[in-house]
KEROLUM-823807 format. One record per residue (C-alpha): x, y, z; residue in one letter. Coordinates in nm, 3 decimals. Layout:
N
<rolum x="X" y="Y" z="Z" res="a"/>
...
This chain:
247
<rolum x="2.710" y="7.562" z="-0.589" res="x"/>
<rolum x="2.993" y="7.317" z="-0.411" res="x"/>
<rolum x="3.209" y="7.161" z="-0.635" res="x"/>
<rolum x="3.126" y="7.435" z="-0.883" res="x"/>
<rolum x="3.481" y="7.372" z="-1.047" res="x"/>
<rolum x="3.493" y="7.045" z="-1.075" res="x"/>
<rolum x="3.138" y="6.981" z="-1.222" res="x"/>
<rolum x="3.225" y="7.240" z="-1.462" res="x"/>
<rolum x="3.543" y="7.098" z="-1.564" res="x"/>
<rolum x="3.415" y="6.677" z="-1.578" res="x"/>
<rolum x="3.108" y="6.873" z="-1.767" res="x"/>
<rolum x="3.346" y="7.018" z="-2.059" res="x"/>
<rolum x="3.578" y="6.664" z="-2.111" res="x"/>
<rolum x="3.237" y="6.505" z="-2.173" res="x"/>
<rolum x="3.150" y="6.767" z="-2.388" res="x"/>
<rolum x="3.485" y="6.736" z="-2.561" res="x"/>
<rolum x="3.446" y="6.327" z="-2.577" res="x"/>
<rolum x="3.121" y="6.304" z="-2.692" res="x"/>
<rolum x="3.174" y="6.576" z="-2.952" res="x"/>
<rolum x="3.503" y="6.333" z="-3.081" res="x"/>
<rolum x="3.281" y="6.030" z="-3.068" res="x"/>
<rolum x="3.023" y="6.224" z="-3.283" res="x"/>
<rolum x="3.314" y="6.303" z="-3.505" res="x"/>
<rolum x="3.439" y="5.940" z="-3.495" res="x"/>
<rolum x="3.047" y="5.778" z="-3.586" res="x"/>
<rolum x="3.020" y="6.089" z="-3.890" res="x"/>
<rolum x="3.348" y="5.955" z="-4.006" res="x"/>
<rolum x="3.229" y="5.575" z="-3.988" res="x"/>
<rolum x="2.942" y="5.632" z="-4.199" res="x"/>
<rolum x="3.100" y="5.821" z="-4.471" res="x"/>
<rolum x="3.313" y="5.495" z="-4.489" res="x"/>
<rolum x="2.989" y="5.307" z="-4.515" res="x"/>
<rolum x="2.868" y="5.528" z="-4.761" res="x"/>
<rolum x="3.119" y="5.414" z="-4.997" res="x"/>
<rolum x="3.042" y="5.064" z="-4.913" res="x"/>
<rolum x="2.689" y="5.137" z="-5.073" res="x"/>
<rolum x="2.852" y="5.378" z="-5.354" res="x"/>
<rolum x="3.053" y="5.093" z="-5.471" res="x"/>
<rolum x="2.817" y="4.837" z="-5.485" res="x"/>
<rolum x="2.469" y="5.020" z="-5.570" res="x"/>
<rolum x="2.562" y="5.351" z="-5.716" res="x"/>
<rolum x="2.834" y="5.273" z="-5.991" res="x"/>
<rolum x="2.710" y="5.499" z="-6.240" res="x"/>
<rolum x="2.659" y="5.779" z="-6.000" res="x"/>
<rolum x="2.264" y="5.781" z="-6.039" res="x"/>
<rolum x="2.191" y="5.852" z="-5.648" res="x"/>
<rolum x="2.292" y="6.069" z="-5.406" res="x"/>
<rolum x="2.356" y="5.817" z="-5.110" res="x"/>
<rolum x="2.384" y="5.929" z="-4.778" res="x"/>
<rolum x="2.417" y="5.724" z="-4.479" res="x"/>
<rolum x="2.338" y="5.752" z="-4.131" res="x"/>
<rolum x="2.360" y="5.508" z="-3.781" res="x"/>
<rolum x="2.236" y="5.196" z="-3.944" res="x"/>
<rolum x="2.029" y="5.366" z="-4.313" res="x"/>
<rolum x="2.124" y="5.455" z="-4.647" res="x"/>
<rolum x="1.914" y="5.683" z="-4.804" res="x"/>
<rolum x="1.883" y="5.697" z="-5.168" res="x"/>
<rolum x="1.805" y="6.012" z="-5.345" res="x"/>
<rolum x="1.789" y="6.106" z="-5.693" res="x"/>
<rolum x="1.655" y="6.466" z="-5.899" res="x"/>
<rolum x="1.309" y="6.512" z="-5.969" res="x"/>
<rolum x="1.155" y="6.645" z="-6.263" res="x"/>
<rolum x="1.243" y="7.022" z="-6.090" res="x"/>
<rolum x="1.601" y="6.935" z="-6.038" res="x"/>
<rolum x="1.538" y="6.876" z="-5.625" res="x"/>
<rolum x="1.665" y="6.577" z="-5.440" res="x"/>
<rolum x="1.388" y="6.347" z="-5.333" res="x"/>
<rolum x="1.455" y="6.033" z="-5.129" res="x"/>
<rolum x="1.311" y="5.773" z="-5.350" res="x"/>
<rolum x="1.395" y="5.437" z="-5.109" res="x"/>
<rolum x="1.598" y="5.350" z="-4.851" res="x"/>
<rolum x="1.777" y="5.015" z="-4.700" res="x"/>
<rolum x="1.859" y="4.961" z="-4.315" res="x"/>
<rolum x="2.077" y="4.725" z="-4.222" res="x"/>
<rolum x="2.022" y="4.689" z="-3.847" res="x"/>
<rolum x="2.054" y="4.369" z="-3.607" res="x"/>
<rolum x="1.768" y="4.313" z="-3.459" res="x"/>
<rolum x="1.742" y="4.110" z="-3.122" res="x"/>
<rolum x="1.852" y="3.737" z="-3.158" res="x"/>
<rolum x="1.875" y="3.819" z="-3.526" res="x"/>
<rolum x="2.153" y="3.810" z="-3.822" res="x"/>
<rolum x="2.204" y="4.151" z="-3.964" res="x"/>
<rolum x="2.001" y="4.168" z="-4.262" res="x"/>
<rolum x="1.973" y="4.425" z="-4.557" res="x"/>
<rolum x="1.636" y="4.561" z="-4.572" res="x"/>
<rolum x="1.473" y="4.755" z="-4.866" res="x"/>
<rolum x="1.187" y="5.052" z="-4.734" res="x"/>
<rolum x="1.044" y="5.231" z="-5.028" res="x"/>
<rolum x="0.698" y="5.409" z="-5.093" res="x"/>
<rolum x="0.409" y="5.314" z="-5.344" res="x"/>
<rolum x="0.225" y="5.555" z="-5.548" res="x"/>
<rolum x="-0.032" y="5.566" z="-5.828" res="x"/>
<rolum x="0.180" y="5.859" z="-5.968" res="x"/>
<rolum x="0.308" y="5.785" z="-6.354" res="x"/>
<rolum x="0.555" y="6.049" z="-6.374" res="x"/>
<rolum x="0.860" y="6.026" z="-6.565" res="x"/>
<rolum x="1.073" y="6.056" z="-6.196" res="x"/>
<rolum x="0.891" y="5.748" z="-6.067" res="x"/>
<rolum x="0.904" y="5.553" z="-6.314" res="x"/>
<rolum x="1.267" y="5.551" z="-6.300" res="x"/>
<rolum x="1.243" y="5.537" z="-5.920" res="x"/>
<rolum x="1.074" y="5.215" z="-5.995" res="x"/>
<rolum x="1.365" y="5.124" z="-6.215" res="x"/>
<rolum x="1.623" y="5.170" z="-5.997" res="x"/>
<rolum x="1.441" y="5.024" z="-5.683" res="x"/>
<rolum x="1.399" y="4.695" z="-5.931" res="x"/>
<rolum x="1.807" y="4.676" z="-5.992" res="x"/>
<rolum x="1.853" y="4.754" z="-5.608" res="x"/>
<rolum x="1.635" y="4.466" z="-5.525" res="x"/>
<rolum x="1.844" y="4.252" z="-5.752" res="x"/>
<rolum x="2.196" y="4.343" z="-5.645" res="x"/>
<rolum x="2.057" y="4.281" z="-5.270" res="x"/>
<rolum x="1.891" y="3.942" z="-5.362" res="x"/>
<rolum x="2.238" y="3.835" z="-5.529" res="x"/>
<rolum x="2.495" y="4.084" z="-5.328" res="x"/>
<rolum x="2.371" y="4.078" z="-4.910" res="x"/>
<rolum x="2.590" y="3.857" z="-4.768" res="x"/>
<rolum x="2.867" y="4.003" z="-4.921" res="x"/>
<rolum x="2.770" y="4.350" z="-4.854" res="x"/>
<rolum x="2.715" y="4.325" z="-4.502" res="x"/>
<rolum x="3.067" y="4.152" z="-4.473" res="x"/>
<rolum x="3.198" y="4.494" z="-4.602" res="x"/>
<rolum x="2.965" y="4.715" z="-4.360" res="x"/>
<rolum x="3.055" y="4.508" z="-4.032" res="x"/>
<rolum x="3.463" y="4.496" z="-4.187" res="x"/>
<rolum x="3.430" y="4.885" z="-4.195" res="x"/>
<rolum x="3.200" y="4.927" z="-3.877" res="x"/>
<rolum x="3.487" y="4.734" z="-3.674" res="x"/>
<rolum x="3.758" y="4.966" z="-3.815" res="x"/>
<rolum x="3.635" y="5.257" z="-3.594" res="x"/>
<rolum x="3.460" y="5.014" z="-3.316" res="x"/>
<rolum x="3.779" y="4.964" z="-3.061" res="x"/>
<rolum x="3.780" y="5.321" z="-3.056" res="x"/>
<rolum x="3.392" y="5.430" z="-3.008" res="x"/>
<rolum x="3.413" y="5.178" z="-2.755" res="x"/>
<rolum x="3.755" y="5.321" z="-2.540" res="x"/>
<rolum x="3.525" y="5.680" z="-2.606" res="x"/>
<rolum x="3.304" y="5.543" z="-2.422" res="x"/>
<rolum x="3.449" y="5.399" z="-2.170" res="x"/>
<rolum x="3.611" y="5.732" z="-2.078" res="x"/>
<rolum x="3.288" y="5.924" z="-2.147" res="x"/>
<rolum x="3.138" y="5.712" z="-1.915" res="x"/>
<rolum x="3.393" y="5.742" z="-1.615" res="x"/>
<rolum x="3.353" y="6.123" z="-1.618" res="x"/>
<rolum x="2.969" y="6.117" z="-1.588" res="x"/>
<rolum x="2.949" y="5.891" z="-1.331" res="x"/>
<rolum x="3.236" y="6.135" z="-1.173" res="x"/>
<rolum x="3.016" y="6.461" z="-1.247" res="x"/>
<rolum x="2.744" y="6.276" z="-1.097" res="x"/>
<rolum x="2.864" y="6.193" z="-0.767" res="x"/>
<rolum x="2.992" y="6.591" z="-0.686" res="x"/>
<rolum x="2.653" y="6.673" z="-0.827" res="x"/>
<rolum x="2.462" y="6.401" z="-0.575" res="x"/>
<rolum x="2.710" y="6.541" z="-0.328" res="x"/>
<rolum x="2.565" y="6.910" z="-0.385" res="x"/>
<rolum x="2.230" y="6.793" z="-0.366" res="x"/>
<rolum x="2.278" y="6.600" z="-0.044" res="x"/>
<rolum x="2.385" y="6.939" z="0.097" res="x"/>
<rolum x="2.131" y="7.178" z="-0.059" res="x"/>
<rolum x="1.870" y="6.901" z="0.129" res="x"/>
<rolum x="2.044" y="6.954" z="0.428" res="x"/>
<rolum x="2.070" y="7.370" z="0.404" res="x"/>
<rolum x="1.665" y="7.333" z="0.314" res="x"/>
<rolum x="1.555" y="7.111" z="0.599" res="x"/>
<rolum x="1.767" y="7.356" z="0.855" res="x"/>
<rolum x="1.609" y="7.659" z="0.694" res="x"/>
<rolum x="1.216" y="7.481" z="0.732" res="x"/>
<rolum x="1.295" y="7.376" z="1.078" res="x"/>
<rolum x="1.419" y="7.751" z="1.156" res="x"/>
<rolum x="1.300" y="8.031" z="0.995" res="x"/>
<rolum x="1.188" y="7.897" z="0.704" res="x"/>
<rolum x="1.240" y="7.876" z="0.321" res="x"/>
<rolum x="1.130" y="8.171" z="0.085" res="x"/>
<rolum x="1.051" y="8.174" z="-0.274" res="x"/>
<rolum x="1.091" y="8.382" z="-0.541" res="x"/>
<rolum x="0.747" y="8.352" z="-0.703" res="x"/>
<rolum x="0.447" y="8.228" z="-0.557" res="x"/>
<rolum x="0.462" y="7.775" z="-0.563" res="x"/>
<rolum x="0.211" y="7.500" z="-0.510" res="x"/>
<rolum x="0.303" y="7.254" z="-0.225" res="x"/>
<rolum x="0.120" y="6.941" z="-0.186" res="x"/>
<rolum x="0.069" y="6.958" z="0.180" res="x"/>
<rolum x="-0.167" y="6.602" z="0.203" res="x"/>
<rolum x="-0.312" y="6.412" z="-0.112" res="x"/>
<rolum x="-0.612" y="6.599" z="-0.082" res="x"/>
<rolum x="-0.424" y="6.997" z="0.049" res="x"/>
<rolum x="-0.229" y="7.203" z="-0.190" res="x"/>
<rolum x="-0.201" y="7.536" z="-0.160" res="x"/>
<rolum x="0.009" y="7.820" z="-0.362" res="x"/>
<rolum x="0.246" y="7.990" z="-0.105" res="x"/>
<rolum x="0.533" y="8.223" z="-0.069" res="x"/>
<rolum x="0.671" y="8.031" z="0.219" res="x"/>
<rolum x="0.730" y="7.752" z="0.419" res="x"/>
<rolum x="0.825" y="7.615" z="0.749" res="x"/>
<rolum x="0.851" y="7.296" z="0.975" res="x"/>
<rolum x="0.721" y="7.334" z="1.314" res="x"/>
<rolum x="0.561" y="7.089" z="1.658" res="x"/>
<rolum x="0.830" y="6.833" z="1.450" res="x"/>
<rolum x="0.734" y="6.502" z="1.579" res="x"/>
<rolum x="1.015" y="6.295" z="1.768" res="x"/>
<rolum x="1.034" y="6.040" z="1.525" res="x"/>
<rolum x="1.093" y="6.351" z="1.286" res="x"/>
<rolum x="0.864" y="6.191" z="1.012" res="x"/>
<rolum x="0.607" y="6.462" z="1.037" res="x"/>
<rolum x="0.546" y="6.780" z="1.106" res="x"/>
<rolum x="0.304" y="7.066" z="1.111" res="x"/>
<rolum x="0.396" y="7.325" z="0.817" res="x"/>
<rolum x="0.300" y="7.694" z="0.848" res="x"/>
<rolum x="0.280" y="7.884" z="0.548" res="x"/>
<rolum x="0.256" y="8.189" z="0.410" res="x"/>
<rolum x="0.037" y="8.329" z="0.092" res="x"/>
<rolum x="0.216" y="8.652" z="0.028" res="x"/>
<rolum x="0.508" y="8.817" z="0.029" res="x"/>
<rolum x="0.570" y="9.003" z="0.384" res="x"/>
<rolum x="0.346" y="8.750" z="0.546" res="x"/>
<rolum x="0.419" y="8.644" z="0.907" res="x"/>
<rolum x="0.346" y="8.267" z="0.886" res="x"/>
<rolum x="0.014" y="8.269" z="1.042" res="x"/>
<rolum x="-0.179" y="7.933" z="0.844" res="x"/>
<rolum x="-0.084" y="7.638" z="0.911" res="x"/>
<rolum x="-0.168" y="7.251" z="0.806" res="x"/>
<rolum x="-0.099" y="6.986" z="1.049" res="x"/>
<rolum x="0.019" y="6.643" z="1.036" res="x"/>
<rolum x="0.240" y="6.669" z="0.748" res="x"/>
<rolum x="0.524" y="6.422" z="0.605" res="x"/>
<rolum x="0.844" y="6.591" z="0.612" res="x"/>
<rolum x="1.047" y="6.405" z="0.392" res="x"/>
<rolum x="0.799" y="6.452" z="0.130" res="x"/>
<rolum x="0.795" y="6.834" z="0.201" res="x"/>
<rolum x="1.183" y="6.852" z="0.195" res="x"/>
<rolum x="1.177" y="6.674" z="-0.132" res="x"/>
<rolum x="0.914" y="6.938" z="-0.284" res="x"/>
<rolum x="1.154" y="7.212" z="-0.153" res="x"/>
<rolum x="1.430" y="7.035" z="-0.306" res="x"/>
<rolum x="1.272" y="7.028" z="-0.681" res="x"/>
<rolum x="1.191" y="7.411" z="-0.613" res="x"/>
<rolum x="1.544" y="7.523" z="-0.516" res="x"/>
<rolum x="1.578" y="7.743" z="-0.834" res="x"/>
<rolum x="1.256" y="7.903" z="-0.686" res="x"/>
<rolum x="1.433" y="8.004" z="-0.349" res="x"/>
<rolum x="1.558" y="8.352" z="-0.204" res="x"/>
<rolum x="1.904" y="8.253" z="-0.196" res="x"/>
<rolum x="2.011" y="8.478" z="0.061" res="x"/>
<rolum x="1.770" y="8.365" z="0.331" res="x"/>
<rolum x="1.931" y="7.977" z="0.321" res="x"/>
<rolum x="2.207" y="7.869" z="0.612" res="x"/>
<rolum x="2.527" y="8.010" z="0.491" res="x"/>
């Protein structure tokens, strides 16, 4: 592959960015977790752990497992104010786990009817403290994909080119039989391919084909769109004999 070196080396800072901006988010939330710790979980009665834009509440069964028993997101939604929002489950079940799950959710409803607008001050306080960052992360993060991509649209541009000289001259070979969509209505499973009688205005060809390995390339189906052929070619390249392409 062209630019082997420098796709490999743009692909590795990304991976090195995006693994510091994971890092950077992880460390965000545990901030936000205490947010919720301090006002919802004084007495240490849930294990808390937050995520993106959830808290999830969970608290010891009658076995001694952790159970989610509700949740609260506190996304923005289009247009919207931020809002705290309370997602729990119903049940019929009168164990001695959900009645206290009912309990707690009661006194979490409270502190969030009397407590939101002050707890979302904290979250977006502590959500800013990390957000000049996330966003320069970003920013970089961004700059070396857009970088990868254009040596990788680069490669491609040139693999199309090596293809469309090997169909116009002795043809492309595969690895493994492939289906090529000839016409909307012809498809056939070959082994190879080639462009010949191209027209002048190079939009169409005939394409003789093969069916097995060895073959000389003795079928043929007329009146075909090269371009379209090319790009089949093109999303088979993993499929081709290497060796046999243009040097």
């Amino acid at each position: 592959m062209y630019y082997l070196n420098e796709i490999t080396q743009l692909q590795e800072l990304i991976n090195k960015v995006s693994a510091e901006r994971f890092e950077l988010r992880k460390s965000n939330d545990l901030k936000v977790q205490e947010v919720f710790d301090r006002n919802f979980n004084y007495f240490k009665e849930f294990d808390i752990r937050v995520s993106g834009e959830s808290a999830y509440f969970r608290a010891k069964n009658e076995e001694g497992e952790l159970k989610e028993i509700f949740s609260i997101y506190f996304y923005q939604r289009y247009k919207e104010d931020t809002r705290l929002e309370l997602s729990y489950y119903s049940t019929n079940t009168q164990s001695e786990f959900e009645v206290e799950r009912l309990i707690s959710l009661g006194k979490t409803a409270r502190i969030l009817r009397d407590n939101s607008e002050h707890i979302l001050k904290e979250i977006a306080d502590v959500r800013k403290s990390d957000l000049e960052r996330e966003t320069e992360l970003y920013r970089i993060q961004d700059g070396y994909e857009k970088e990868r991509r254009s040596y990788q649209n680069a490669n491609d541009e040139r693999r199309k080119t090596e293809i469309e000289l090997s169909l116009r001259g002795d043809g492309v070979h595969f690895n493994r039989k492939v289906c090529i969509d000839f016409k909307y209505n012809y498809s056939a499973n070959v082994r190879a391919i080639k462009l010949i009688n191209v027209s002048k205005s190079g939009k169409t060809a005939d394409v003789a084909f093969t069916y097995n390995e060895g073959e000389e390339f003795r079928y043929t189906e007329n009146n075909c769109n090269v371009q379209r052929i090319i790009e089949q070619v093109m999303y088979l390249k993993n499929n081709i004999v290497q060796e046999l392409l243009p040097a």
